[in-house]
C-alpha positions in Angstrom: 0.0 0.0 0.0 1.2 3.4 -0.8 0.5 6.5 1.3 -1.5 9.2 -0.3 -1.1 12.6 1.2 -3.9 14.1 2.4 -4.5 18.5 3.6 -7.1 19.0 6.2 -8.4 22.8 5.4 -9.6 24.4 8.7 -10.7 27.9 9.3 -12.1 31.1 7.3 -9.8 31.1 4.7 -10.2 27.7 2.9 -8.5 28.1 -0.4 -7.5 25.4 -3.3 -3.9 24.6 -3.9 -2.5 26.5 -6.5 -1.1 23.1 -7.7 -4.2 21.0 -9.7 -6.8 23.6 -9.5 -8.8 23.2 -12.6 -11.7 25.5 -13.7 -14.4 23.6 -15.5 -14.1 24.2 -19.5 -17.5 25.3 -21.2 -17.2 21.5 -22.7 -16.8 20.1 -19.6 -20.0 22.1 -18.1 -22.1 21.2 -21.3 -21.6 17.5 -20.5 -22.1 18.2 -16.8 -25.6 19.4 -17.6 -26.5 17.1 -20.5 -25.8 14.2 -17.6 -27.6 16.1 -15.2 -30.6 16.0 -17.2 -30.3 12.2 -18.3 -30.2 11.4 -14.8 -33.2 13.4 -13.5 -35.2 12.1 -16.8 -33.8 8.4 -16.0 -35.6 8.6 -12.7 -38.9 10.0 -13.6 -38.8 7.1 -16.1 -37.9 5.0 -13.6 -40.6 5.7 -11.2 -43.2 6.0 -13.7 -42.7 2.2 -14.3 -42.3 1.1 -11.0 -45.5 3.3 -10.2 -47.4 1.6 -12.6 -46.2 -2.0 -12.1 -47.1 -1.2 -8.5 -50.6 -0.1 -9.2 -51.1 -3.5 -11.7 -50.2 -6.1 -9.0 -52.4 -4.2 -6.8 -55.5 -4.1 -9.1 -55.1 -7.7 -9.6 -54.4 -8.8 -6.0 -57.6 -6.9 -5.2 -59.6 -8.7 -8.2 -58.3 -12.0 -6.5 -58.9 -11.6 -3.2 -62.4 -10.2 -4.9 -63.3 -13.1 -6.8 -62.1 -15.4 -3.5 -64.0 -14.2 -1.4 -67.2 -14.3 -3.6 -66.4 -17.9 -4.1 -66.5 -18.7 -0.1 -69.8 -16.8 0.5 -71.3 -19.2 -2.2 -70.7 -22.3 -0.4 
């Protein structure tokens, strides 16, 4: 294993080393939000399907335990 140094900022004045500092290219921040938006539109996706799954199992439990229950009161 190799050590990895590590600065702990404390204080008002928390500034970057001037070493590495990079500003964000107008690229870079295109992509940033063109992910952004993917994963917010995944997820409404996402949901959507779950949601609707969730609501088809439940209609059909309920048409089950519908048609069940009829069944015993005949008898």
């Amino acid at each position: 294993m190799s050590a990895v140094p590590v600065t702990l900022y404390l204080g008002a004045e928390m500034r970057l080393p001037e070493t590495g500092a990079k500003k964000m290219t107008s690229g870079e921040i295109g992509l940033f939000i063109f992910m952004l938006v993917a994963c917010i539109l995944w997820a409404i996706c996402s949901y959507a399907v779950g949601y609707k799954e969730g609501h088809k199992d439940g209609y059909q439990r309920g048409k089950a335990v519908g048609r069940h229950a009829s069944g015993q009161a005949v008898r």
